[in-house]
MDAnalysis code that builds the backbone (N, CA, C; Angstrom):
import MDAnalysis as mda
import numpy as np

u = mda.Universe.empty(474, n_residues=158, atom_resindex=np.repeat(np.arange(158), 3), trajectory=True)
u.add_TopologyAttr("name", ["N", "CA", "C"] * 158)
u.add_TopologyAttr("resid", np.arange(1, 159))
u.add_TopologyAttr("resname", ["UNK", "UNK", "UNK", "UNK", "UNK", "UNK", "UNK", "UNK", "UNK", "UNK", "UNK", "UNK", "UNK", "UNK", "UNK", "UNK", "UNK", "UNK", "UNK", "UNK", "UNK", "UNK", "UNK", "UNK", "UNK", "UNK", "UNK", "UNK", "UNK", "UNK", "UNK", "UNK", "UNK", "UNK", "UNK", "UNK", "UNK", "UNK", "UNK", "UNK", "UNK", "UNK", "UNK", "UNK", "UNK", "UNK", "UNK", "UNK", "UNK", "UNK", "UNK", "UNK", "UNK", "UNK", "UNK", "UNK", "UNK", "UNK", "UNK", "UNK", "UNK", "UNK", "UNK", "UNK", "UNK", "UNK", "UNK", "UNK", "UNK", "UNK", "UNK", "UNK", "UNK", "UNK", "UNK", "UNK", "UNK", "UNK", "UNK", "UNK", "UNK", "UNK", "UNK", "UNK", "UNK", "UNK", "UNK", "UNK", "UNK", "UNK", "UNK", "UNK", "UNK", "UNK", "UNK", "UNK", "UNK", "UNK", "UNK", "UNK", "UNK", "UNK", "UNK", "UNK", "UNK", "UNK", "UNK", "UNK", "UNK", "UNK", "UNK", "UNK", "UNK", "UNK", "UNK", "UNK", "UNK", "UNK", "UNK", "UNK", "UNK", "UNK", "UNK", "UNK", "UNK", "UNK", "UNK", "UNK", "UNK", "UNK", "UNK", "UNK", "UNK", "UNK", "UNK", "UNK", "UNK", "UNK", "UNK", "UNK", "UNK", "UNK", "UNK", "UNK", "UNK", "UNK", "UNK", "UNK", "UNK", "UNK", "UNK", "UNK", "UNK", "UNK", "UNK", "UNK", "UNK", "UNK"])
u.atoms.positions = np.array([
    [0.852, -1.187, 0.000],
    [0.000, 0.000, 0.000],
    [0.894, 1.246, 0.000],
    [0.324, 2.227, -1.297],
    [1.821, 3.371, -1.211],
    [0.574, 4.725, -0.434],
    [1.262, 4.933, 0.412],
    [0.523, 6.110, 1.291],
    [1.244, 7.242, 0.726],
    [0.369, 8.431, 0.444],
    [0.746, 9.684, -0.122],
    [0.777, 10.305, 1.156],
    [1.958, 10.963, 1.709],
    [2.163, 11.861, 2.948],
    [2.042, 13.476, 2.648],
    [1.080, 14.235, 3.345],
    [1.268, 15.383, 3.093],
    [1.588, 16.380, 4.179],
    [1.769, 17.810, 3.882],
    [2.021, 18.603, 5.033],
    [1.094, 18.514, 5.830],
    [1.362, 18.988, 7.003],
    [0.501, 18.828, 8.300],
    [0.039, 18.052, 9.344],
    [0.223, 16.842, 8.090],
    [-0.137, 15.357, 8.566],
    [0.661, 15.087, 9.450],
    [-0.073, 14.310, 10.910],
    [0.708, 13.838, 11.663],
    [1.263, 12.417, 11.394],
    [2.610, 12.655, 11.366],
    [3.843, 11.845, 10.409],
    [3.575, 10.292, 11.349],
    [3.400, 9.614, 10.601],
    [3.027, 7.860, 11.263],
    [4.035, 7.329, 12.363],
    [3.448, 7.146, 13.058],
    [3.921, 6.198, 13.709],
    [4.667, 4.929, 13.887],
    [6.148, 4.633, 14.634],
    [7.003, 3.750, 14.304],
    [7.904, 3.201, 15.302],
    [8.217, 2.093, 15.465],
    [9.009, 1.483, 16.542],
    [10.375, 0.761, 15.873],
    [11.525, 1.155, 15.336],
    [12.616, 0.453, 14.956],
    [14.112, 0.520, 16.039],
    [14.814, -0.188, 15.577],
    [15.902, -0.895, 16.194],
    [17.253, 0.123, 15.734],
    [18.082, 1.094, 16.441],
    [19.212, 1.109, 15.794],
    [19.938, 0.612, 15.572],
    [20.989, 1.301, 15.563],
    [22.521, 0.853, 15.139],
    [23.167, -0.103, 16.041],
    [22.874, 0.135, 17.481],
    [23.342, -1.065, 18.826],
    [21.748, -1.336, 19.143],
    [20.868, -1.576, 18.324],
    [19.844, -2.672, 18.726],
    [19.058, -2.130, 19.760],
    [18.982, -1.148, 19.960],
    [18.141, 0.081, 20.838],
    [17.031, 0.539, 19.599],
    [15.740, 0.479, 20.864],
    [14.551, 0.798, 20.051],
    [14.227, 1.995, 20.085],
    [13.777, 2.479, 19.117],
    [13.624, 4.282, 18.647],
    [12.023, 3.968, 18.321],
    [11.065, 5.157, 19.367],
    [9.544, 5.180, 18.490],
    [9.604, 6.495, 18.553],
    [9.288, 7.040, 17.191],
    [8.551, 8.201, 16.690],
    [7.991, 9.258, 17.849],
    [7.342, 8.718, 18.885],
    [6.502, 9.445, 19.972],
    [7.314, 10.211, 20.776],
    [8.673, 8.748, 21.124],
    [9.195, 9.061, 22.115],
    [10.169, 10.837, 21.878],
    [10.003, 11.283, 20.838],
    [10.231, 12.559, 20.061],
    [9.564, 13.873, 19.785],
    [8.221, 13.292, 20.765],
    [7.457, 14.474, 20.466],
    [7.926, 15.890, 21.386],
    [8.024, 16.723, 21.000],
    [8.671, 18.305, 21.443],
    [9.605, 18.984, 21.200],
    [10.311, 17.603, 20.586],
    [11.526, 18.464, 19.396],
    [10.851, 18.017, 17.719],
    [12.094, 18.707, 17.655],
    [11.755, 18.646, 15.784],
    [12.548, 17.677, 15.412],
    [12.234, 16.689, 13.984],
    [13.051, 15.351, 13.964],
    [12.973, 15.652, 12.182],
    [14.394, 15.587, 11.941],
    [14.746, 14.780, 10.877],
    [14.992, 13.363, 10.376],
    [13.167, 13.113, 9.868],
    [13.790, 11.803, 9.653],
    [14.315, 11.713, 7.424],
    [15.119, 10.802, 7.728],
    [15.789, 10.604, 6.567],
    [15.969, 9.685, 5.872],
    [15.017, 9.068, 4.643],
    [15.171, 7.494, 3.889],
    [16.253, 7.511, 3.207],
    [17.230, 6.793, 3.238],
    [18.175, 6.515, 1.866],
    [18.321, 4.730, 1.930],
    [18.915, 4.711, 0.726],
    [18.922, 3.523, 0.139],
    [19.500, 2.319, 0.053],
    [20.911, 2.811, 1.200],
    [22.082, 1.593, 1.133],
    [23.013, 2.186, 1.676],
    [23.485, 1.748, 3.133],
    [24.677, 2.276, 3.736],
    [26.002, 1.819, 3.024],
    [27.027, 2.825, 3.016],
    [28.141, 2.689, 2.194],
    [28.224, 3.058, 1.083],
    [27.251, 3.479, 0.398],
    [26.708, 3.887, -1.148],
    [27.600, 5.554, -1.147],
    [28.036, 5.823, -2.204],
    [28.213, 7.150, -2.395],
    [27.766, 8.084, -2.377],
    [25.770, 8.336, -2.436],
    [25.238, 9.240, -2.211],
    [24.642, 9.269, -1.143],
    [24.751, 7.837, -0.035],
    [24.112, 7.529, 1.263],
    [25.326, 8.008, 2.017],
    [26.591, 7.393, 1.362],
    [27.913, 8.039, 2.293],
    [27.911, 9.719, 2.191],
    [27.399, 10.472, 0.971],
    [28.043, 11.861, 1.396],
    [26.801, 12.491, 1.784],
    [25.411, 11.899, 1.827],
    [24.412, 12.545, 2.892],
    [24.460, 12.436, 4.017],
    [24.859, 11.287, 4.711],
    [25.394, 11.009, 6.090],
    [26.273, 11.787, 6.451],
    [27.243, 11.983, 5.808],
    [28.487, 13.418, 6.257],
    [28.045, 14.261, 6.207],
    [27.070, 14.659, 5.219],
    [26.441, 16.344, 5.253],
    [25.682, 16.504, 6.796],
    [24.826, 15.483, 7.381],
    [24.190, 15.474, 8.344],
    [25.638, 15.897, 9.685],
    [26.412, 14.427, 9.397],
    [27.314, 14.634, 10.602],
    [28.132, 15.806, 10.523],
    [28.130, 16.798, 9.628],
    [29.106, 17.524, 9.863],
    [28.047, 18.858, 10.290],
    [27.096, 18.949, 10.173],
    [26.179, 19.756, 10.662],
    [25.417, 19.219, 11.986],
    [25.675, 18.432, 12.696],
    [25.331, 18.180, 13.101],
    [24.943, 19.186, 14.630],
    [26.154, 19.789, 14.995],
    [25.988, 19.793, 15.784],
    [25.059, 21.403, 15.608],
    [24.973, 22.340, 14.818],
    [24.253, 22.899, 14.262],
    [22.725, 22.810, 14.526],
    [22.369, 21.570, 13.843],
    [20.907, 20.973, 13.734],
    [20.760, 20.474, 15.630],
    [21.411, 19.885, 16.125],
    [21.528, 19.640, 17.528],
    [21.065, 21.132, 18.535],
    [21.659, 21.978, 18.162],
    [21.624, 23.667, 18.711],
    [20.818, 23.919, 18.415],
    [19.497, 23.841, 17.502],
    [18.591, 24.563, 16.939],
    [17.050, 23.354, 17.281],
    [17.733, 22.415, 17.958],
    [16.948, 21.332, 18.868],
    [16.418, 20.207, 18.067],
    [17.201, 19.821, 16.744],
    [16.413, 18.873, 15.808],
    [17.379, 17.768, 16.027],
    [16.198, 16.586, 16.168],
    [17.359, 15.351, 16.089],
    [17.116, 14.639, 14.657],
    [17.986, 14.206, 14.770],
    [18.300, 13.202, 12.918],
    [18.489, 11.728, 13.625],
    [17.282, 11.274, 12.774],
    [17.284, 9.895, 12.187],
    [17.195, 9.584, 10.886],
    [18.132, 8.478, 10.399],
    [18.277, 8.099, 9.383],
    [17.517, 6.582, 9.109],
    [17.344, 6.370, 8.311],
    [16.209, 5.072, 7.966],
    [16.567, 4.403, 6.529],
    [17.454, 3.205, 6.290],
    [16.957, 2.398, 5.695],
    [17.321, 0.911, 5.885],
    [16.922, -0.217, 4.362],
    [16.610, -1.376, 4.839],
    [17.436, -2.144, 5.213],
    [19.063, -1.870, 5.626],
    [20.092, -2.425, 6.182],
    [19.573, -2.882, 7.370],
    [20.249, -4.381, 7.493],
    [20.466, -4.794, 8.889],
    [21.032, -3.724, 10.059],
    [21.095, -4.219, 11.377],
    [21.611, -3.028, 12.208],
    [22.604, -3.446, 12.504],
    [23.374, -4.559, 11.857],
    [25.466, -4.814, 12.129],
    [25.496, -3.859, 10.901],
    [24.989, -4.033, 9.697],
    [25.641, -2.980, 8.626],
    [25.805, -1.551, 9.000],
    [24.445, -1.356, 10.246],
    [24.182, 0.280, 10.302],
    [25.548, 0.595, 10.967],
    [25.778, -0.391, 12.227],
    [26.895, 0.137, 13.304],
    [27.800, 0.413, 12.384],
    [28.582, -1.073, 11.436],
    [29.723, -0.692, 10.737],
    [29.989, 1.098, 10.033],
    [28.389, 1.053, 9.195],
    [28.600, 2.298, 8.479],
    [28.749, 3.782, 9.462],
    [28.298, 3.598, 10.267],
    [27.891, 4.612, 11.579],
    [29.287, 4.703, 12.161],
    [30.237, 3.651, 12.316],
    [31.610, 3.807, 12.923],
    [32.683, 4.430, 11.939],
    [32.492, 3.899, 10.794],
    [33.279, 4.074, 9.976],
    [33.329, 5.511, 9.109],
    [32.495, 6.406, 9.131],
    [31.978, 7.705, 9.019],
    [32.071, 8.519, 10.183],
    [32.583, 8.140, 11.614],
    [31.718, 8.879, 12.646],
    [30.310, 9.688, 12.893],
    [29.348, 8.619, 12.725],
    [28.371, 9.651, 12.517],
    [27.336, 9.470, 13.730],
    [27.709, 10.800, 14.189],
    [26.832, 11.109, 15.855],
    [25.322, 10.761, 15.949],
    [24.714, 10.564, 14.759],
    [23.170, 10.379, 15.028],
    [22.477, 8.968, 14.927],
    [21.265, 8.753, 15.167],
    [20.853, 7.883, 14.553],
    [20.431, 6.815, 13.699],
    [20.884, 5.395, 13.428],
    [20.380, 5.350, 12.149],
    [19.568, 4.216, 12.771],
    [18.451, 3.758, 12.143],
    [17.488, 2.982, 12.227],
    [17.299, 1.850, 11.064],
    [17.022, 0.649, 11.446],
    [16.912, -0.670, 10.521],
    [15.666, -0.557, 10.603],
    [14.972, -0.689, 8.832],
    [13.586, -1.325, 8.573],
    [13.405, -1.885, 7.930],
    [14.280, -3.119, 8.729],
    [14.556, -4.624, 7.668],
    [13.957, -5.130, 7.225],
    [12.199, -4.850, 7.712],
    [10.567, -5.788, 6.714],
    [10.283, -4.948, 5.740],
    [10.906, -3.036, 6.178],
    [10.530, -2.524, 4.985],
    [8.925, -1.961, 5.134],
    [8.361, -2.210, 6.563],
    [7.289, -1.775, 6.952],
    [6.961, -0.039, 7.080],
    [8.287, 0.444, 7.256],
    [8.319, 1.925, 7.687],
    [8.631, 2.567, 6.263],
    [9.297, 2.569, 5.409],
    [9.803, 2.607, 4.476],
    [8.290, 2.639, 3.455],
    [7.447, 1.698, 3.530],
    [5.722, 1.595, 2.916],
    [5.182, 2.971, 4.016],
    [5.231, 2.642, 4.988],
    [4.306, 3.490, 5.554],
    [4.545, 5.374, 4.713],
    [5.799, 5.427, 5.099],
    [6.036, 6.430, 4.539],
    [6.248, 7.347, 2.664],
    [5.894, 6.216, 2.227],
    [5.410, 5.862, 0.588],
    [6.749, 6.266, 0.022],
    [7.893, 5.809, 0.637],
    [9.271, 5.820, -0.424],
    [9.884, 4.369, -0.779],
    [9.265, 3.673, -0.402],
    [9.284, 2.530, -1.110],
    [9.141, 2.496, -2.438],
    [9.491, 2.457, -3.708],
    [9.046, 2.189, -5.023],
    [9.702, 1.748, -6.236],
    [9.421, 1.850, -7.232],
    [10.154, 0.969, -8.396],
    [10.852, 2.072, -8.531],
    [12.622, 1.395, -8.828],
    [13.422, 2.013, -9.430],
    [14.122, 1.334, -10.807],
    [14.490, 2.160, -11.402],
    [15.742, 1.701, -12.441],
    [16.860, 1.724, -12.405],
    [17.916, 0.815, -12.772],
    [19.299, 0.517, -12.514],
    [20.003, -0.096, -14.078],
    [20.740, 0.240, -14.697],
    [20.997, -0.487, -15.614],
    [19.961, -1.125, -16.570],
    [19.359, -0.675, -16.959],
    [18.013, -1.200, -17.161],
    [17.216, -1.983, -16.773],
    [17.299, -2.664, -15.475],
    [16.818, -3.647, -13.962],
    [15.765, -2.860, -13.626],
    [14.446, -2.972, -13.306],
    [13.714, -2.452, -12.407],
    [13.699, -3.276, -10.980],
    [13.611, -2.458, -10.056],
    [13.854, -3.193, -8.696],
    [12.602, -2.107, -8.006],
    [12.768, -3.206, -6.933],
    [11.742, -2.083, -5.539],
    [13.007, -1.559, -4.912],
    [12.675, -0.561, -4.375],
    [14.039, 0.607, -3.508],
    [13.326, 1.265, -2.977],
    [14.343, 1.700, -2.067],
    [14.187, 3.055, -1.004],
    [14.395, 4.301, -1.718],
    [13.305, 5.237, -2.133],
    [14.200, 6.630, -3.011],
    [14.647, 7.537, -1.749],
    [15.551, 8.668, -2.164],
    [15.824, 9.251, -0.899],
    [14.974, 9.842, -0.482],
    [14.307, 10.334, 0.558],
    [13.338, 11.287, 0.457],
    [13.041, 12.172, 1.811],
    [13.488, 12.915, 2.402],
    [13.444, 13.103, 3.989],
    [12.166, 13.648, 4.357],
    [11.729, 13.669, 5.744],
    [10.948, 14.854, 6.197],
    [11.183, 15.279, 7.377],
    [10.803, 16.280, 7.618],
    [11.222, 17.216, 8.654],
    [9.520, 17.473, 9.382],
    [9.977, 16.908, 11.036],
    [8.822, 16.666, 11.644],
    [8.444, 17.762, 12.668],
    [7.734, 18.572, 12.558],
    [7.809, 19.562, 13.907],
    [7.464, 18.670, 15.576],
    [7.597, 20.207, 16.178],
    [7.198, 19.290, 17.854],
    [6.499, 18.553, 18.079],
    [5.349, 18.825, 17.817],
    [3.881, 18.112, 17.451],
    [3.588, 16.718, 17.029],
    [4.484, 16.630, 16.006],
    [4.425, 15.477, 15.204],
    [3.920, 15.487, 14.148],
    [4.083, 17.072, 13.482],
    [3.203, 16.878, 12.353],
    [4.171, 17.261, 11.047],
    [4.381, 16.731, 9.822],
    [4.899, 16.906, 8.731],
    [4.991, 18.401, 8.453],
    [6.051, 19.118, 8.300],
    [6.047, 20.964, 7.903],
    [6.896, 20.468, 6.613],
    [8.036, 19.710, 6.300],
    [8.678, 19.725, 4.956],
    [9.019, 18.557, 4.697],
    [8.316, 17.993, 3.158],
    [8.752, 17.170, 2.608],
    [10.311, 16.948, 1.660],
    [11.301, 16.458, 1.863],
    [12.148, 16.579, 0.658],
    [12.410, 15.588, -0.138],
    [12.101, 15.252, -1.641],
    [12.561, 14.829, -2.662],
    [13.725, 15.580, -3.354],
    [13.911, 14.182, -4.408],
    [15.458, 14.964, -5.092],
    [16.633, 15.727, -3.982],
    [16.988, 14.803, -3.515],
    [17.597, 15.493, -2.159],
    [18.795, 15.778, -2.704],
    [19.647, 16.819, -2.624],
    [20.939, 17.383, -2.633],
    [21.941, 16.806, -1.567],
    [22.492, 15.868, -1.700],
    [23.350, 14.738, -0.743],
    [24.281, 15.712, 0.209],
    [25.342, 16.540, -0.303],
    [25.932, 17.160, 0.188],
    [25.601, 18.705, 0.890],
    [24.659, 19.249, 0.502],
    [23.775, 20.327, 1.136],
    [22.799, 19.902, 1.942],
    [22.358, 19.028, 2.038],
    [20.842, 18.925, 1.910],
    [20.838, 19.435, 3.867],
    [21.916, 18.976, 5.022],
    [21.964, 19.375, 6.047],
    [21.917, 21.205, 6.361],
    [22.400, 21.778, 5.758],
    [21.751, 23.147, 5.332],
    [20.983, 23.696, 4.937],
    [20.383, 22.788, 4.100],
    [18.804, 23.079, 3.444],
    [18.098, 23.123, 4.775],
    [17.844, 22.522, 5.454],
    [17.131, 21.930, 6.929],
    [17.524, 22.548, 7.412],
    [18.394, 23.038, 7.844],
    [19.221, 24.175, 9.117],
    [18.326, 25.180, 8.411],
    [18.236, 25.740, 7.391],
    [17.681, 26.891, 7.193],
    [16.120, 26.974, 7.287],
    [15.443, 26.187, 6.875],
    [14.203, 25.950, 6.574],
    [13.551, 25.408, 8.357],
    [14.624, 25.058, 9.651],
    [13.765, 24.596, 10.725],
    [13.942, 26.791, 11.366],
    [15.198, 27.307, 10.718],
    [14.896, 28.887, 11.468],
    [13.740, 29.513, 11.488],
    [13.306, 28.929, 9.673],
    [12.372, 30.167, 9.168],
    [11.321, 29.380, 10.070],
    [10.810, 27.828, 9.867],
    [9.416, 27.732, 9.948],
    [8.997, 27.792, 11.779],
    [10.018, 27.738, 12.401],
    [10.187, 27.937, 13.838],
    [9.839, 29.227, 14.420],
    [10.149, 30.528, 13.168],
    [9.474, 31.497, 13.531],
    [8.211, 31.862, 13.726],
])
């Protein structure tokens, strides 16, 4: 089932496992602002230099009270490896059935070499206190995209 997410909407509900096997739910987040973040394959070149864009802003997005989670369908030994091997201070979350990943309708057919496959597209959103959807992002800019968000939680915070 592909669910169309829109602004306002209070962003679904979710219980996953990180990187050391610690459970993360959605709720337990309500009063800050949360970046959550789909990509497609830890270690990947555009999953590796969005993860750095995050960690190197991090502490930025941290100061301005937003936490980052990252989300995709890697096991959670792959997440730690990729998470150590990057230093990367935040979150990442396994949704190894791929249940969260549907919920949030970035699940879908991609192309590869001329292969169609099911995939994770990148796609973030940015959750206010509340819990409710303020920015969707597609076509994500890998290496900016942690600035895009730094700027966009000033304005809509005002």
């Amino acid at each position: 089932m592909l669910m169309e997410l829109k602004l306002k909407q209070k962003a679904p509900q979710f219980t996953l496992p990180d990187q050391n096997g610690k459970e993360h739910s959605l709720k337990q987040y309500v009063g800050k602002w949360v970046v959550l973040y789909f990509y497609p394959k830890d270690d990947t070149p555009g999953c590796t230099a969005e993860a750095c864009s995050f960690r190197d802003g991090y502490s930025k997005l941290k100061r301005a009270g937003v936490v980052v989670l990252g989300v995709s369908a890697d096991p959670v030994k792959n997440h730690k490896k990729f998470a150590e091997k990057y230093s990367l201070p935040f979150t990442l979350l396994s949704d190894f059935e791929k249940t969260v990943v549907e919920q949030y309708g970035v699940l879908k057919m991609k192309k590869f070499m001329g292969r169609e496959y099911e995939g994770i597209v990148r796609t973030t959103f940015l959750i206010d206190a509340t819990g409710k959807i303020v920015k969707i992002y597609a076509n994500v800019k890998t290496d900016e995209h942690a600035e895009e968000i730094l700027a966009d939680v000033k304005t809509l915070k005002k």
